[in-house]
N, C-alpha and C positions, 0 to 999 in steps of 0.2 A: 906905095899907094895901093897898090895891089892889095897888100895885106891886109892895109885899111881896108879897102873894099871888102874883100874876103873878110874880114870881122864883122863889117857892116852886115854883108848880102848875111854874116852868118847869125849875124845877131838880129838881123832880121828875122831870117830864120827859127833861130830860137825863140823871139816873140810872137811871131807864128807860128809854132809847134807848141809852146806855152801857151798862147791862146785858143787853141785846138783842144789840149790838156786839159785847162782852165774848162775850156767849153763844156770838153766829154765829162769831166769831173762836176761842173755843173750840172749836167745831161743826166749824170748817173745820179748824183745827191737828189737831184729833182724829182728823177723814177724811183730812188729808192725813198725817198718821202712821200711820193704816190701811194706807192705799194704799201707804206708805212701808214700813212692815212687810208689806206685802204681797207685794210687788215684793223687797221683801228672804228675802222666804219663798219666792218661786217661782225668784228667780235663786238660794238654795240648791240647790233642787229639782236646778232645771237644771245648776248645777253637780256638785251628787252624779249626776245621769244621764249629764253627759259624766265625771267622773272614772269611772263603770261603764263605759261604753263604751269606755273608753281603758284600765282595767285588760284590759277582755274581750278589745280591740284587742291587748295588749301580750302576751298568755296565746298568741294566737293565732300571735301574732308567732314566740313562743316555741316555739310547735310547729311551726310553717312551719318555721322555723328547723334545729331537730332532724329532720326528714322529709328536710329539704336533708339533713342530715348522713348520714342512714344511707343515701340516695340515692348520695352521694359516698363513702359506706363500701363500695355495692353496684359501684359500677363501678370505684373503684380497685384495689380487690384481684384485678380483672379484668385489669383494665389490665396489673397489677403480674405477675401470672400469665403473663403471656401474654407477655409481655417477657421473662420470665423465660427462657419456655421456648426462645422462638426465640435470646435469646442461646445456650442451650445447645445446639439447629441450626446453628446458625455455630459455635458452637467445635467440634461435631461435624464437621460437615463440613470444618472447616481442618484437626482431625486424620484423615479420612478422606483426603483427599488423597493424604497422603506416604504413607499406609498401601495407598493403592491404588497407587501408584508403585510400592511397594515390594512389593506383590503381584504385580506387571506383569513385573519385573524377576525377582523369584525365580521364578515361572513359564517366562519363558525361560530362567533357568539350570536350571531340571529340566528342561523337554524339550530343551534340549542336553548335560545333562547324561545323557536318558534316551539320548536319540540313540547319543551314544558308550557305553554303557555297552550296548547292545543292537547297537553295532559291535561290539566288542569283544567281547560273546557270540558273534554269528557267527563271528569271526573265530574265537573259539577252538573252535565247532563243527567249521569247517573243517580247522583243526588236530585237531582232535581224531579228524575221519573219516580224516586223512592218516596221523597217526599207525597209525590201526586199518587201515587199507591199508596202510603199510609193516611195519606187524605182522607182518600175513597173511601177505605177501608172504615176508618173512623166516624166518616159520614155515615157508613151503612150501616157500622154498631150503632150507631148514636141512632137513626132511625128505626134501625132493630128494637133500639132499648126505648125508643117514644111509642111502637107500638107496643110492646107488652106494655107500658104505662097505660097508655090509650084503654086497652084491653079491660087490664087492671080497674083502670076509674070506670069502666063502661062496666063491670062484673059488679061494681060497688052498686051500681044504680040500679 
């Protein structure tokens, strides 16, 4: 009986050291699924703080982004302006050109054309004083020649 007993008190024992076991083996499964659940609660965490940072990241991105854009809206139309105008300085200038040629050229044809045209005034000044000299002149033979007539018809009488 002894022995019985000794198997009993041992297998008591042993279901008491087994339940101990059991326990700490409980004890530990349970802490390491804390821990487990733990680490799974803080790697959320962390994962929802970088997806916020990467949304914040991406927002910012987005405005960068746009800032670039109205940057590049500010100096193209500059650009685009300014290109503009000087094309149309060059096309001015390639039509000033022939138009100043062509001013260059009508120019000396009016002052040679003033030239002769202020010849030919004199010229017909001169005529015109010769004429009134031969006029004169004519007038004063012709009155020369009415007096001896005069004279003439007045000798007769």
């Amino acid at each position: 009986m002894k022995s019985l007993a000794s198997v009993s008190s041992n297998g008591g024992r042993l279901s008491t050291e087994e339940n101990e076991e059991d326990e700490k083996s409980r004890s530990v499964i349970s802490s390491l699924q804390a821990r487990e659940e733990e680490i799974l609660r803080k790697k959320m965490e962390v994962k929802e703080k970088v997806e916020l940072q990467l949304g914040r990241a991406e927002e910012e991105s987005r405005r960068l982004a746009q800032i670039w854009e109205e940057l590049e809206e500010l100096t193209d139309p500059l650009r685009k302006e300014v290109a503009i105008v000087r094309k149309k300085i060059d096309i001015a200038n390639k039509e000033l050109k022939p138009l100043g040629q062509s001013c260059q050229k009508k120019e000396k044809e009016y002052k040679e054309a003033m030239e002769a045209f202020n010849e030919k005034n004199k010229e017909k000044a001169q005529l015109v004083a010769a004429l009134m000299e031969m006029m004169t002149e004519s007038e004063r033979l012709r009155m020369k020649k009415l007096e001896e007539l005069s004279k003439n018809i007045e000798s007769i009488h």
